[in-house]
C-alpha positions as a Markdown table, in Angstrom:
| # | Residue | x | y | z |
|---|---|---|---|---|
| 1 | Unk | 0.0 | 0.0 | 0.0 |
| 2 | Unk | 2.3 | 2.8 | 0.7 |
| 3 | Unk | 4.3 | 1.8 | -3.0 |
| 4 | Unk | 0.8 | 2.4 | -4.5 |
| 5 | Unk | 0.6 | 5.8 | -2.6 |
| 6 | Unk | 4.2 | 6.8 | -3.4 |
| 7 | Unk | 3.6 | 6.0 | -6.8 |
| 8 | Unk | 0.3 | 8.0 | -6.5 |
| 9 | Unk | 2.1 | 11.2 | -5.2 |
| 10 | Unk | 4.8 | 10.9 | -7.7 |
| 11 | Unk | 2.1 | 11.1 | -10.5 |
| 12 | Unk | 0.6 | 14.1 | -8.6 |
| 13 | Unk | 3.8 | 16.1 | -8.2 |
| 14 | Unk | 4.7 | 15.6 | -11.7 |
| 15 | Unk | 1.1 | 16.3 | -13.0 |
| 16 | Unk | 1.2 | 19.9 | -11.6 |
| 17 | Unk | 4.9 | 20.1 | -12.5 |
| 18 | Unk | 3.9 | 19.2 | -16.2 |
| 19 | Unk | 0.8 | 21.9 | -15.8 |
| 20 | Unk | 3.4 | 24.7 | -14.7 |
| 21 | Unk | 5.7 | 23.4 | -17.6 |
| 22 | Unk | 2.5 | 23.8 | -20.1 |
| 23 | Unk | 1.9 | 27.3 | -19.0 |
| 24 | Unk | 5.7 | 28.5 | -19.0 |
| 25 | Unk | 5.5 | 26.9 | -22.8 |
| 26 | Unk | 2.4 | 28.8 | -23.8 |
| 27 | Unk | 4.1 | 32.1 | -22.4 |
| 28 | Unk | 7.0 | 31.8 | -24.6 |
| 29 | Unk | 5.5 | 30.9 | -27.2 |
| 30 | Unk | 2.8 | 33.7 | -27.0 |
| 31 | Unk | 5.8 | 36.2 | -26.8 |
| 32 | Unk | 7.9 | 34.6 | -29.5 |
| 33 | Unk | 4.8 | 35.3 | -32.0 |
| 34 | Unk | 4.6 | 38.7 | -30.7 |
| 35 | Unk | 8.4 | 39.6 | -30.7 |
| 36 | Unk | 8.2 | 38.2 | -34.1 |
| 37 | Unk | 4.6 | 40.2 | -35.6 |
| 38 | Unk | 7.2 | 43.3 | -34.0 |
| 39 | Unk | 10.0 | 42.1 | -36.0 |
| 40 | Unk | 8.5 | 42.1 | -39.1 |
| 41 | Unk | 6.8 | 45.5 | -38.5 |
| 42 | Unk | 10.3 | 47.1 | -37.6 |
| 43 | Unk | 11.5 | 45.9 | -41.5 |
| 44 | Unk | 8.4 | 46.9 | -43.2 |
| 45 | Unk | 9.2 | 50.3 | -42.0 |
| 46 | Unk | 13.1 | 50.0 | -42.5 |
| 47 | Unk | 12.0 | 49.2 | -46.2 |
| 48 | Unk | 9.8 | 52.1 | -46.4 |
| 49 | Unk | 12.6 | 54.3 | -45.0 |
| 50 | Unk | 15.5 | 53.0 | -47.2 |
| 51 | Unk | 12.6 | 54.2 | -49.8 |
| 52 | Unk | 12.2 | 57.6 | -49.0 |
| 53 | Unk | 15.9 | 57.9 | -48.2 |
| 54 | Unk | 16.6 | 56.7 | -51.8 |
| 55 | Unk | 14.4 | 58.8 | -52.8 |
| 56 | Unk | 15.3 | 62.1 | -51.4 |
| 57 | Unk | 18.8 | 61.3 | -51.9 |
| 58 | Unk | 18.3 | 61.4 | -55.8 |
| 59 | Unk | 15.9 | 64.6 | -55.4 |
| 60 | Unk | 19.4 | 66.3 | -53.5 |
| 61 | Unk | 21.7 | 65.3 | -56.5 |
| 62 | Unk | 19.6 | 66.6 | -59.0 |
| 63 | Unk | 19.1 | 69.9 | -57.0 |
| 64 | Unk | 22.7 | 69.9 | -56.5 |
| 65 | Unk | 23.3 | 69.5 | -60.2 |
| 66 | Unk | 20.9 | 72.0 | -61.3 |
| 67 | Unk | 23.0 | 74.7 | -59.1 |
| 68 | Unk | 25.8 | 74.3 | -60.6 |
């Protein structure tokens, strides 16, 4: 009898063990979707600003140009 309730509060203590486990796992993975939505935000606007940058950069030469 006491093996069966050794074995029984082995189960137990891994159970809620397993269920803290689950929730640490659901965490991190809720936060590695959102660091990675973030990521991809921060290069659509580093594309958009290599754009304009591009942009105004060839604006300034041919201003520069027409000075001279």
């Amino acid at each position: 009898m006491e093996t069966n309730q050794l074995l029984e509060d082995t189960v137990t203590v891994l159970s809620v063990e397993n269920e803290k486990l689950k929730r640490k796992y659901f965490f991190a993975t809720k936060e590695n979707h959102q660091l990675k939505q973030d990521l991809k935000k921060a290069i659509e606007e580093i594309d958009k600003l290599e754009l304009e940058y591009r942009r105004l950069t060839k604006m300034l030469a041919l201003y520069d140009r027409g000075r001279k």
